[in-house]
DSSP file (Angstrom, degrees, kcal/mol; ACC not computed):
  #  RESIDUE AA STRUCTURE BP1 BP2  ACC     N-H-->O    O-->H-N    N-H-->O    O-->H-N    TCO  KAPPA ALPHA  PHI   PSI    X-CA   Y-CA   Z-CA
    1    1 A X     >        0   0    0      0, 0.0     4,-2.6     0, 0.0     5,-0.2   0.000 360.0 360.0 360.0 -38.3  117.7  161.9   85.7
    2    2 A X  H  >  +     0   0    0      2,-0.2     4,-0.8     1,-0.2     0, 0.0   0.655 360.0  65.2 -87.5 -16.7  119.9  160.3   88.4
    3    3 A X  H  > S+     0   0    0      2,-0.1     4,-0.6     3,-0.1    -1,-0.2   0.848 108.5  41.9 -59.6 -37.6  116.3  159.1   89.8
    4    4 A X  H >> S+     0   0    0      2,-0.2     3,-2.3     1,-0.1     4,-0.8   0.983 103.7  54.1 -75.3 -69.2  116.1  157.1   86.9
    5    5 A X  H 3X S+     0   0    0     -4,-2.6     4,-0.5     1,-0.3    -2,-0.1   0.579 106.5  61.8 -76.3   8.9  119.1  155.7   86.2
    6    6 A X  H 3X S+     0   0    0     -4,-0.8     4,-1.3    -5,-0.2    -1,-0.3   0.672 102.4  48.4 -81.7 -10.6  118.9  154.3   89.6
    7    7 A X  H << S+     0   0    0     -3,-2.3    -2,-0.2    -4,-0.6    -1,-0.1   0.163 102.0  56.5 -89.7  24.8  116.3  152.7   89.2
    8    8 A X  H  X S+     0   0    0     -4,-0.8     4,-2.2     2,-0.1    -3,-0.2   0.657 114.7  50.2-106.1 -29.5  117.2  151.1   86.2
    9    9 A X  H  < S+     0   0    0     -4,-0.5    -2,-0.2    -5,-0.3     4,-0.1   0.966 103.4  46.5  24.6-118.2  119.9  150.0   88.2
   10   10 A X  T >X S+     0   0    0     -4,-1.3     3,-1.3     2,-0.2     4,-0.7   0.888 113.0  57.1 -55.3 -36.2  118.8  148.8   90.9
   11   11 A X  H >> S+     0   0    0      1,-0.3     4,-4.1     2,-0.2     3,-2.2   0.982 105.5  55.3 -58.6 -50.6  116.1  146.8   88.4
   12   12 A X  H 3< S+     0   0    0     -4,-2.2    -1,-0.3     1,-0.2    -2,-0.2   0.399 107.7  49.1 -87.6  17.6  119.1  145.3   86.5
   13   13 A X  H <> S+     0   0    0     -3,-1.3     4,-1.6    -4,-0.1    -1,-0.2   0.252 109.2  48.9 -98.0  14.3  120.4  144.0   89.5
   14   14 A X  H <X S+     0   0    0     -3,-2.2     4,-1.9    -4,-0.7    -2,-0.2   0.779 110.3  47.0-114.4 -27.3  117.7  142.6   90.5
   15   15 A X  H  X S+     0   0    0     -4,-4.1     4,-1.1     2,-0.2    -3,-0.1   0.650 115.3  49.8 -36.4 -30.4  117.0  141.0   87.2
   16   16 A X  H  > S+     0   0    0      2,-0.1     4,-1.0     3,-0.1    -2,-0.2   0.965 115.4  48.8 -70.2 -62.3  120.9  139.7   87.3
   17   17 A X  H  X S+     0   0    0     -4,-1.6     4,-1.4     2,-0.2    -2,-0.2   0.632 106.6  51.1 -46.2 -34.1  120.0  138.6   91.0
   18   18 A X  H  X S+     0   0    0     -4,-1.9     4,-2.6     2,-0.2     3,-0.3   0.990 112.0  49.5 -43.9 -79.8  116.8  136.7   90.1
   19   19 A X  H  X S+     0   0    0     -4,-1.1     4,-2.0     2,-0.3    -2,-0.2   0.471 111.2  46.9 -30.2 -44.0  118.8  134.7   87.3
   20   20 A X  H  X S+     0   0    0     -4,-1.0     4,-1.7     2,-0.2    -1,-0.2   0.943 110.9  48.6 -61.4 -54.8  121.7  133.6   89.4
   21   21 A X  H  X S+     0   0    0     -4,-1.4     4,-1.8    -3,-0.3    -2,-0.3   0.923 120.3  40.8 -80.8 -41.7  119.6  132.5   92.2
   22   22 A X  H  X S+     0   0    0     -4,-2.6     4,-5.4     2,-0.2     5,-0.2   0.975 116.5  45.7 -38.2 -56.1  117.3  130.4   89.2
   23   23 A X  H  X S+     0   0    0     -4,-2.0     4,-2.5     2,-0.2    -2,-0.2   0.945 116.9  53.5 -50.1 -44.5  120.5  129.2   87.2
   24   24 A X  H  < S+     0   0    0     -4,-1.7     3,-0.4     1,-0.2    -2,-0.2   0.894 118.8  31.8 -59.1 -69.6  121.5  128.4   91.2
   25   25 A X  H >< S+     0   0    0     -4,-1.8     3,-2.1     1,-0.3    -1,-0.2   0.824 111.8  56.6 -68.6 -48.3  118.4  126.4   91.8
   26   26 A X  H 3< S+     0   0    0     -4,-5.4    -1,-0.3     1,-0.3    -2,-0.2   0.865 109.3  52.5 -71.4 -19.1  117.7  124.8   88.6
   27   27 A X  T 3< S+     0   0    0     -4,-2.5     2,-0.4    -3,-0.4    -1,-0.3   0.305  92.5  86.9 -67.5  -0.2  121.6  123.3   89.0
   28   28 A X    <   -     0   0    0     -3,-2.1     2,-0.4    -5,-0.1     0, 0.0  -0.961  68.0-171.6-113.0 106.6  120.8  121.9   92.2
   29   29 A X        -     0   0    0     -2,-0.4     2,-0.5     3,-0.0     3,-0.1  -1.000  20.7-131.8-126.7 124.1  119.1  118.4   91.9
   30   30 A X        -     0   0    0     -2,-0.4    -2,-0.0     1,-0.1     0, 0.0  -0.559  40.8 -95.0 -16.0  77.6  117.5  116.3   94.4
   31   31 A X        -     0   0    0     -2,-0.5     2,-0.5     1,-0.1    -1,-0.1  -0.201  33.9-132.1  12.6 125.6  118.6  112.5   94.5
   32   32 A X        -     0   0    0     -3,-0.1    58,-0.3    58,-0.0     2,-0.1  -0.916  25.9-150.9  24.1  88.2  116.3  110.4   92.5
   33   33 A X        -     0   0    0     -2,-0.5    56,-0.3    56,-0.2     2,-0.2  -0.547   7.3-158.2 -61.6 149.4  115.4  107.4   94.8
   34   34 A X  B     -A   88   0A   0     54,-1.2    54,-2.4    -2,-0.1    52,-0.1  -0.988  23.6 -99.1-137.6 127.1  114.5  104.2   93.4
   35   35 A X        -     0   0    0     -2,-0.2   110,-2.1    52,-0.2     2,-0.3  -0.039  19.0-161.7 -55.8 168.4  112.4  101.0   95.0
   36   36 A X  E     -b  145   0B   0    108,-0.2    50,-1.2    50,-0.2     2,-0.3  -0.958  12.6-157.8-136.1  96.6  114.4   98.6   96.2
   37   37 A X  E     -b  146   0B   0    108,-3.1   110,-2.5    -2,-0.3     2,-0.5  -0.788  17.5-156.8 -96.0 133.9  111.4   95.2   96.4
   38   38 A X  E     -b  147   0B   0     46,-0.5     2,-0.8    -2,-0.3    46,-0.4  -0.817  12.6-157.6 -70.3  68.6  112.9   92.8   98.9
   39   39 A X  E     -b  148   0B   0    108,-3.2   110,-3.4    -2,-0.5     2,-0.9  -0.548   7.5-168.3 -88.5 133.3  112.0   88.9   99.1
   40   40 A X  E     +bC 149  82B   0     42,-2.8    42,-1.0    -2,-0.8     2,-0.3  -0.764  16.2 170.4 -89.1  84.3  112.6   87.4  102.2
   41   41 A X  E     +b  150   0B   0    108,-1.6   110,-1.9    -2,-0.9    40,-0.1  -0.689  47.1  45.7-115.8 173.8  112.4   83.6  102.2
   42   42 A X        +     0   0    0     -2,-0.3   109,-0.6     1,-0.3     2,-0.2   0.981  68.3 165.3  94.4  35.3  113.1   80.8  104.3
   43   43 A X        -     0   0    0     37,-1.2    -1,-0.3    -3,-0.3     3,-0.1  -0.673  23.4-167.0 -63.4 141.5  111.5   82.3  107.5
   44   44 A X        +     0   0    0      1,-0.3     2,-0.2    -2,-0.2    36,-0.1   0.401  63.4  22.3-127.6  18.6  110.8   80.0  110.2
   45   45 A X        -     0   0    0      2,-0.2    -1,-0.3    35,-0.1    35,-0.0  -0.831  52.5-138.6-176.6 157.1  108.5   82.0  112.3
   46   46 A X  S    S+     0   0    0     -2,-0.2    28,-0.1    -3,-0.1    31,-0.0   0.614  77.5 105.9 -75.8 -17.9  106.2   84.9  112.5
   47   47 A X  S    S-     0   0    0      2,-0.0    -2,-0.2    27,-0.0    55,-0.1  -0.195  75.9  -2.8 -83.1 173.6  107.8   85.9  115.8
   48   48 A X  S    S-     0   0    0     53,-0.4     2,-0.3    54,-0.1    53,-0.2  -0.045  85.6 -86.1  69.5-162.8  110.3   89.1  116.2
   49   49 A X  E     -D  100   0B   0     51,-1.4    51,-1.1    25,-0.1     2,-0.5  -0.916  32.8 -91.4-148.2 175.6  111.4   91.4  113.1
   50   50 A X  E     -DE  99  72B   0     22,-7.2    22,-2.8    -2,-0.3     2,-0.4  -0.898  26.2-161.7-101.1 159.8  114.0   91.6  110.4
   51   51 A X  E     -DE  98  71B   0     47,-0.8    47,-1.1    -2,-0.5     2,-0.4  -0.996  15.8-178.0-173.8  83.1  116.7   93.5  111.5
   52   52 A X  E     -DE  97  70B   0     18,-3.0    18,-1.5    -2,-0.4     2,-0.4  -0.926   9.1-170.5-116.2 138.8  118.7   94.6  107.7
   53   53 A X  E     -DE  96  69B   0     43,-2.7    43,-1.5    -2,-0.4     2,-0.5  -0.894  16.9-155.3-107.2 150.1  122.2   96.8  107.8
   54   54 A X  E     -DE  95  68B   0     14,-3.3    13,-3.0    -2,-0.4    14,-1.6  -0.973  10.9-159.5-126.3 146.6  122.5   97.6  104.4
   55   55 A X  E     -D   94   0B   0     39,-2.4    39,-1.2    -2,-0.5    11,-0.1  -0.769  19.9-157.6-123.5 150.3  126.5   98.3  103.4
   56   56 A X  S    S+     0   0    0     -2,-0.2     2,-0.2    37,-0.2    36,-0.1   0.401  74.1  13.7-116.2  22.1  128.0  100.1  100.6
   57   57 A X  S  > S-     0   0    0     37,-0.1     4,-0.9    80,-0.0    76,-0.2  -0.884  77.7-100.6-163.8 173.6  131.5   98.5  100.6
   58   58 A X  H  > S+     0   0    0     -2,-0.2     4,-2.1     2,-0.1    75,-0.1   0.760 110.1  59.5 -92.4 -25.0  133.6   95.6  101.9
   59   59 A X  H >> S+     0   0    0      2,-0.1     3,-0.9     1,-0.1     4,-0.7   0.998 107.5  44.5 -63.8 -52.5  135.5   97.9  105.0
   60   60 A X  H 34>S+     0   0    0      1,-0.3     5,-1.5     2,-0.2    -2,-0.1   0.776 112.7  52.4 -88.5  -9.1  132.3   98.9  106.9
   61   61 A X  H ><5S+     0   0    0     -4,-0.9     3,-0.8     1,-0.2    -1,-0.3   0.935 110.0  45.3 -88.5 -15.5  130.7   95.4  106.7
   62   62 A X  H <<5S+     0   0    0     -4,-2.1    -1,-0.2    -3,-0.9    -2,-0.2   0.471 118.4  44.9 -78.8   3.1  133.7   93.7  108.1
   63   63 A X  T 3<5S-     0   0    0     -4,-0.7    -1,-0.2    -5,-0.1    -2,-0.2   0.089 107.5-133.4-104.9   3.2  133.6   96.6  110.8
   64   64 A X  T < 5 +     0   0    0     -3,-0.8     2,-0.5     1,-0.2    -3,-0.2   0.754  66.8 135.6   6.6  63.6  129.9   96.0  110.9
   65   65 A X      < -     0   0    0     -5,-1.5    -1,-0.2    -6,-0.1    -3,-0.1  -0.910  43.4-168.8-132.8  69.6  129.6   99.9  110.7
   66   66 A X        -     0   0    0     -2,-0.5     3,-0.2     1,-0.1   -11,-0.2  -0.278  27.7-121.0 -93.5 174.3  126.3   99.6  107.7
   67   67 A X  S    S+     0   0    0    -13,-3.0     2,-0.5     1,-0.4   -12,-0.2   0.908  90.6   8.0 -73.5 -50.0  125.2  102.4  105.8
   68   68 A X  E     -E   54   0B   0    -14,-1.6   -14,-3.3     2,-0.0    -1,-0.4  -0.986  66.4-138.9-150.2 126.9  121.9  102.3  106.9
   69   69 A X  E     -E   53   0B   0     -2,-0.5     2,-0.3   -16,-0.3   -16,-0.2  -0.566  23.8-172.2 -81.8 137.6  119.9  100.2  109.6
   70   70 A X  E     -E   52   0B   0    -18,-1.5   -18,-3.0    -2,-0.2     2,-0.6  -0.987  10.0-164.0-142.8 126.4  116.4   99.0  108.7
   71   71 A X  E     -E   51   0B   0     -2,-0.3     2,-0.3   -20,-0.2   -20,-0.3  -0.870   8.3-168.7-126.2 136.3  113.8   97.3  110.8
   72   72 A X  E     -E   50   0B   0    -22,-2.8   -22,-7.2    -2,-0.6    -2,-0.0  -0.866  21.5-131.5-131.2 151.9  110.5   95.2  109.3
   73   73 A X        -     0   0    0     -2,-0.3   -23,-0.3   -24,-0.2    -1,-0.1   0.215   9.9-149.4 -59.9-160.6  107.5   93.9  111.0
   74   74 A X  S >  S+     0   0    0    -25,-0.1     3,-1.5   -28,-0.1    -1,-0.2   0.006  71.7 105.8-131.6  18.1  106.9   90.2  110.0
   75   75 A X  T 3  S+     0   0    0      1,-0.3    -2,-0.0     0, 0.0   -29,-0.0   0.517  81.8  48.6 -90.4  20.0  102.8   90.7  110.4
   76   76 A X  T 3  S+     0   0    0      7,-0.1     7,-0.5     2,-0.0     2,-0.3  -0.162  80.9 129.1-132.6  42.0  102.4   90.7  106.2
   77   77 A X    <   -     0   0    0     -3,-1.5     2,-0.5     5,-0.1     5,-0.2  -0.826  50.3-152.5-101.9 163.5  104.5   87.6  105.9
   78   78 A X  B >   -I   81   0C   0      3,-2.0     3,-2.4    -2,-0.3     2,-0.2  -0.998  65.1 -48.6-155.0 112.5  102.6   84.7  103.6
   79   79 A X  T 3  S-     0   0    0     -2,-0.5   -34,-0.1     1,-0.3    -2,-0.0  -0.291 124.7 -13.0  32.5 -99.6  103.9   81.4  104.8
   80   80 A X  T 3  S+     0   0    0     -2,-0.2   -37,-1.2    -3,-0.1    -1,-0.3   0.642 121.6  76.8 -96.5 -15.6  107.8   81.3  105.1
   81   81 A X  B <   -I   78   0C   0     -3,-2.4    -3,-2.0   -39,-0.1     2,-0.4  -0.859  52.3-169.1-141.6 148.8  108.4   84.7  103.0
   82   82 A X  B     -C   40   0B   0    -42,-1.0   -42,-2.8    -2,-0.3     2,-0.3  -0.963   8.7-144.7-140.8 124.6  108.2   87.7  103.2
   83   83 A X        +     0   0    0     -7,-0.5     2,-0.2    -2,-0.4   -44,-0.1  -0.596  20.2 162.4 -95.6 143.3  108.3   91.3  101.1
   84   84 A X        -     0   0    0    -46,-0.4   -46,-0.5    -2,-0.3     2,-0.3  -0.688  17.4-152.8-136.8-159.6  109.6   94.7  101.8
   85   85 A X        +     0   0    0    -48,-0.2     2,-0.2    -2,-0.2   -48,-0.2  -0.723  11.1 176.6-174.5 137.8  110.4   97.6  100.0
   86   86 A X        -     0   0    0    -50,-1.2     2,-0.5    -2,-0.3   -50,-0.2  -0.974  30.5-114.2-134.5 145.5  112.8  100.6  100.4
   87   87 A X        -     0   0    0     -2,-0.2     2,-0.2   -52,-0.1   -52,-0.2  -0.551  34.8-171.1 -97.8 115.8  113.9  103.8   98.4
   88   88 A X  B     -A   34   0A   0    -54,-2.4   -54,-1.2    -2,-0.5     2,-0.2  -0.618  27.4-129.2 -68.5 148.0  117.4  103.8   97.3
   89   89 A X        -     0   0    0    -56,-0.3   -56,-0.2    -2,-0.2   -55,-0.0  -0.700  56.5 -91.8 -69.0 154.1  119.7  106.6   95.7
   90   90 A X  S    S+     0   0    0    -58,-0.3    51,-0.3    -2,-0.2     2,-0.3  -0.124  86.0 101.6 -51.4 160.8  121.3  104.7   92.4
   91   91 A X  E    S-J  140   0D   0     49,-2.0    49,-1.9    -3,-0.1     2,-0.3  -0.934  75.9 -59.8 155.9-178.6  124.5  103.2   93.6
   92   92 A X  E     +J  139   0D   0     -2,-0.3     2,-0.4    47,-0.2    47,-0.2  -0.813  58.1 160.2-107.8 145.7  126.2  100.0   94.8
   93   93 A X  E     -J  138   0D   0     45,-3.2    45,-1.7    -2,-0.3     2,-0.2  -0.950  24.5-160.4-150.7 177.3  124.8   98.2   97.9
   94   94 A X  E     -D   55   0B   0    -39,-1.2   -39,-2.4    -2,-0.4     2,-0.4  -0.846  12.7-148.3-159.1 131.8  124.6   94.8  100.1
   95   95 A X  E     -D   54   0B   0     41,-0.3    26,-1.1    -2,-0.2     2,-0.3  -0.767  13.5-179.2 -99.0 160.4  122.4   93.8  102.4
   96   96 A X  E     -DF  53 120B   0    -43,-1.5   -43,-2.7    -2,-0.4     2,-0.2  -0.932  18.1-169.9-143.8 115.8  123.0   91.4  105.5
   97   97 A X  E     -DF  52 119B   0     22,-0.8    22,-2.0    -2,-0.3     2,-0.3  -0.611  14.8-159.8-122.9-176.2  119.9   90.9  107.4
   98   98 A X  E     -DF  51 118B   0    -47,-1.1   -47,-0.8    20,-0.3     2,-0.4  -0.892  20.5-137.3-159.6 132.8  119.5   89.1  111.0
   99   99 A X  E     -DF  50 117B   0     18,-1.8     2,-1.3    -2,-0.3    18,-0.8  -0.678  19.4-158.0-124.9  96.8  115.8   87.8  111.8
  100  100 A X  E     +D   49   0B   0    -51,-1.1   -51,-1.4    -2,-0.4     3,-0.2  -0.182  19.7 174.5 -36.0  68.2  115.6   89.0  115.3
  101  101 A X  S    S+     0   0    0     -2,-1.3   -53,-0.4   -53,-0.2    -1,-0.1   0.758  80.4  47.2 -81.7   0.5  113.0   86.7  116.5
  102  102 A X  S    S-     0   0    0    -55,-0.1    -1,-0.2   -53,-0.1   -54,-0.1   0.706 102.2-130.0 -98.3 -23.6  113.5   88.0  120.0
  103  103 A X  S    S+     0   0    0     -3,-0.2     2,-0.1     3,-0.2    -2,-0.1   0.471  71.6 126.3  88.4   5.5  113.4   91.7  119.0
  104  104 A X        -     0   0    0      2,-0.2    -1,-0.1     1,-0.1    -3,-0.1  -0.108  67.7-131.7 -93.1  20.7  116.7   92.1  121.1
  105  105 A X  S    S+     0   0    0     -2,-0.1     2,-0.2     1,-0.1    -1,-0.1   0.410  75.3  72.0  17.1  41.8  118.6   93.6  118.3
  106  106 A X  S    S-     0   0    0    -55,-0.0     2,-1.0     0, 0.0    -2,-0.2  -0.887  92.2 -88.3-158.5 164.2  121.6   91.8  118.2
  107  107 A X        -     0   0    0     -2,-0.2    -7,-0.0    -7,-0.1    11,-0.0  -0.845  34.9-141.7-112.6 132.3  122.2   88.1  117.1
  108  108 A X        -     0   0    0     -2,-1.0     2,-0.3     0, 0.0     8,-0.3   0.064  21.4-169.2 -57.8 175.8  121.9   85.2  119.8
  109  109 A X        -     0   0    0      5,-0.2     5,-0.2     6,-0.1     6,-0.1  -0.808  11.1-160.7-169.6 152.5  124.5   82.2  119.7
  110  110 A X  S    S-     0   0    0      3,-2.1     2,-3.5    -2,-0.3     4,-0.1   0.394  75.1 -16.5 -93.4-127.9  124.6   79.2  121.2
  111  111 A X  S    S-     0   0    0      1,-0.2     3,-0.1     3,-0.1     4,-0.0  -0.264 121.4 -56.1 -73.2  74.6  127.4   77.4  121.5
  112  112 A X  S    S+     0   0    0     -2,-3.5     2,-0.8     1,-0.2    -1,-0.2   0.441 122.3  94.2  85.6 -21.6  129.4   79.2  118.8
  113  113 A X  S    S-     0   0    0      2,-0.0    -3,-2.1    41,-0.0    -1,-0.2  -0.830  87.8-104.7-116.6 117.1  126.9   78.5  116.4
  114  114 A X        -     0   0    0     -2,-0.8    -4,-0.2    -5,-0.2    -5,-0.2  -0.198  19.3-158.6 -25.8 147.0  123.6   81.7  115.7
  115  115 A X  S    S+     0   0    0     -7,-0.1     2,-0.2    -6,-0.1    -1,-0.1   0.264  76.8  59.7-114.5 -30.7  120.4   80.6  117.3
  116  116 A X  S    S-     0   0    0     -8,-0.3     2,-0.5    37,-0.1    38,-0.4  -0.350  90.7-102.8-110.8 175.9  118.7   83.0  114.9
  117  117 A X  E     +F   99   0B   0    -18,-0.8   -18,-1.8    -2,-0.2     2,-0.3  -0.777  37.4 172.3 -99.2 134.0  118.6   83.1  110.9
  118  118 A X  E     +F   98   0B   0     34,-2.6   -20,-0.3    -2,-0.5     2,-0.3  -0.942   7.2 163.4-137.2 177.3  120.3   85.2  108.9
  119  119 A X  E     -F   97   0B   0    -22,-2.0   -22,-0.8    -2,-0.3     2,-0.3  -0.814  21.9-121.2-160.0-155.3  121.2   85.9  105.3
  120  120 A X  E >   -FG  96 150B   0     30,-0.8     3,-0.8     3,-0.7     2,-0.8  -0.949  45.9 -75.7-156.0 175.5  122.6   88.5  102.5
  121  121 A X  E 3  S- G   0 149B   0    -26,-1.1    28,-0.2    -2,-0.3     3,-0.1  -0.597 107.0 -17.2 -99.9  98.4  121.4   90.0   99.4
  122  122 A X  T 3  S+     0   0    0     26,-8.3    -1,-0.3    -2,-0.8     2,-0.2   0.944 119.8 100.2  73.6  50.2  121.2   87.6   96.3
  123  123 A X  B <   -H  120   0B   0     -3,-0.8    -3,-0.7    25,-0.7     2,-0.4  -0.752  60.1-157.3-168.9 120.2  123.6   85.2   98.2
  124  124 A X        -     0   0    0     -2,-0.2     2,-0.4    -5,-0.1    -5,-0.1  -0.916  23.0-146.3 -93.2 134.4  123.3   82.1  100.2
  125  125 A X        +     0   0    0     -2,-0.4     5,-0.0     1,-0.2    -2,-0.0  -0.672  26.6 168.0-111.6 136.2  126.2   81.9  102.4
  126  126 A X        +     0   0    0     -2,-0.4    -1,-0.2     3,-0.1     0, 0.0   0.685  53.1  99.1-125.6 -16.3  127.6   77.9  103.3
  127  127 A X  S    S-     0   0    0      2,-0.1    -2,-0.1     1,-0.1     4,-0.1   0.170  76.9-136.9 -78.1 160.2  130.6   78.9  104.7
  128  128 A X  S    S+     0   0    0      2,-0.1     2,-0.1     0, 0.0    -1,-0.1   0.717  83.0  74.3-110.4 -13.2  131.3   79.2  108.3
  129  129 A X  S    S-     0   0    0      1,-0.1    -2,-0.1     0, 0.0    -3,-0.1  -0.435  97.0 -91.2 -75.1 173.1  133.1   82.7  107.9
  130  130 A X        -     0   0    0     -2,-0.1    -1,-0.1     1,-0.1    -2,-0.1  -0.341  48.9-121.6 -89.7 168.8  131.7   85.8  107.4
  131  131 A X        -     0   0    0     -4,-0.1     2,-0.3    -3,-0.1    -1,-0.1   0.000  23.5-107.4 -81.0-149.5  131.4   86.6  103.4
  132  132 A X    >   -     0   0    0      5,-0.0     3,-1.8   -70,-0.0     5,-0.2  -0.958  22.5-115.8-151.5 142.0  132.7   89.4  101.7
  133  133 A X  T 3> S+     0   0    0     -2,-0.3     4,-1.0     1,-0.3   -40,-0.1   0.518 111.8  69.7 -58.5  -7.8  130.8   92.2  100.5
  134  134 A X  T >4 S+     0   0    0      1,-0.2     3,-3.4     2,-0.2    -1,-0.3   0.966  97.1  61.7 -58.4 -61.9  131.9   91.2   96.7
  135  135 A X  T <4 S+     0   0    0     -3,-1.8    -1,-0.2     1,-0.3    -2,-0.2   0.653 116.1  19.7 -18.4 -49.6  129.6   88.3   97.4
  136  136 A X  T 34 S+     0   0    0     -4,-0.1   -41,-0.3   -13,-0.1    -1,-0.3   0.252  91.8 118.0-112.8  17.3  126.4   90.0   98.0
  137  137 A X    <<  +     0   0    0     -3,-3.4     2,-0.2    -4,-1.0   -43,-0.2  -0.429  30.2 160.8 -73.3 164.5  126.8   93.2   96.5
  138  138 A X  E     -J   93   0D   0    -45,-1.7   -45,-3.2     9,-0.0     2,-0.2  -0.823  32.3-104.2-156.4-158.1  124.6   94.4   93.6
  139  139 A X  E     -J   92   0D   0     -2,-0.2     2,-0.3   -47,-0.2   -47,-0.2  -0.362  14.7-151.6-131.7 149.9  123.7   97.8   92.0
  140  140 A X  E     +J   91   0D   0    -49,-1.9   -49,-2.0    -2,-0.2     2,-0.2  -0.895  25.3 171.8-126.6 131.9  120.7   99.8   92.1
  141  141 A X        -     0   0    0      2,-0.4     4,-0.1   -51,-0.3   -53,-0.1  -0.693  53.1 -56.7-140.9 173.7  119.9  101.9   89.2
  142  142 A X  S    S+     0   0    0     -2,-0.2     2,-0.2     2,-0.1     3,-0.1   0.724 110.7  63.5 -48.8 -35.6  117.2  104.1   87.8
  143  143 A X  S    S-     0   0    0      1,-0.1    -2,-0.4  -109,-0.1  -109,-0.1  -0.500 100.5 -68.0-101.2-178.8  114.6  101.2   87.9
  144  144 A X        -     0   0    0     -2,-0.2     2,-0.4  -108,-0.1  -108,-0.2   0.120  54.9-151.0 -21.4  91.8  112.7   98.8   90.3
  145  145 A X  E     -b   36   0B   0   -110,-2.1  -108,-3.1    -4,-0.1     2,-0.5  -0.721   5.3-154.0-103.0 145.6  115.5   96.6   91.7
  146  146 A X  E     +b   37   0B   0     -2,-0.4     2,-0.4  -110,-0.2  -108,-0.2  -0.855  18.3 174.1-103.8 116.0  114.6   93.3   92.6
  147  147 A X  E     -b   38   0B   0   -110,-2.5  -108,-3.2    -2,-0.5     2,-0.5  -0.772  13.3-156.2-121.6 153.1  116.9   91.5   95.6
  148  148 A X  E     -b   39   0B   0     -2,-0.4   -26,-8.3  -110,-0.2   -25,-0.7  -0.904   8.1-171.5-134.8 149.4  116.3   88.2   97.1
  149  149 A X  E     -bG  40 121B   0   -110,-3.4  -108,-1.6    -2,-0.5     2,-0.2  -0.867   7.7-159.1-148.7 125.3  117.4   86.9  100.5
  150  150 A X  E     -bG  41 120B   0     -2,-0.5   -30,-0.8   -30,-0.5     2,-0.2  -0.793  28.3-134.4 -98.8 153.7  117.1   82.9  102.1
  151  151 A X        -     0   0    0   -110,-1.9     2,-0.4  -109,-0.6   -32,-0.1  -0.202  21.5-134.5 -91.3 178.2  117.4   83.2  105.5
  152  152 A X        -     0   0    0     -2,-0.2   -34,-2.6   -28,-0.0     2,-0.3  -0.881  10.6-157.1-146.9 111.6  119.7   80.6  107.2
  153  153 A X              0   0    0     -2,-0.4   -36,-0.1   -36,-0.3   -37,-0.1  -0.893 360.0 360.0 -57.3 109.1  119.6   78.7  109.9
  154  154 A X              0   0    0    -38,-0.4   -39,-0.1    -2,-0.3   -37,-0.1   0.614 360.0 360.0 -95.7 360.0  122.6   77.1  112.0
């Protein structure tokens, strides 16, 4: 008798244990990524790469401190412009991207003024200070989000 009702027991703790560690798992969810389609226009050569930090707020971009560093070739660009694509979680972002046409990962200057192009996301910048991330932000959400960025040239 005590043979038994140890294992029925042990059975109904392992039935309890099963169930916690399911309830456990199935409460546990994965990020959901979503493309992110890039157009890149306004390129003024094939040479080098783009170079994108992509920022979730307006401290780490004036800190240039980005969320996430991206580099893309340029060898599928079709005339000045150029597509990319990356997977997001849903969320707020901006990009500020640099075309590195030396590959030296940093942006050149001349006299004061970029030698290289750069630009932000669903924003043309005229200014001669840097923006601020209200400017370029937008939102990513459950579907295909579409961003566009002209490059700039000083």
């Amino acid at each position: 008798m005590n043979a038994n009702l140890r294992q029925v027991k042990q059975g109904l703790l392992l039935t309890i244990s099963t169930a916690i560690v399911f309830l456990g798992f199935s409460s546990f969810r994965v990020p959901q990524k979503t493309t992110v389609l890039i157009g890149i226009t306004n390129l003024r050569s094939e040479k080098g790469s783009i170079q994108m930090g992509i920022y979730k707020d307006d401290e780490s971009f004036q800190e240039e401190k980005e969320f996430m560093l991206k580099r893309f070739s340029k060898k599928n660009m079709k005339g000045n412009i150029l597509v990319v694509k990356m997977q997001l979680e849903p969320g707020e972002y901006g990009f500020a991207l640099l075309d590195d046409e030396n590959d030296n990962g940093k942006m050149d200057y001349g006299i004061m003024l970029p030698k290289e192009g750069f630009g932000f996301s669903n924003y043309y910048h005229k200014g001669m200070k840097r923006p601020h991330f209200e400017q370029f932000k937008f939102n990513v959400g459950q579907h295909t989000t579409r961003v566009k960025v002209k490059v700039k040239y000083m």
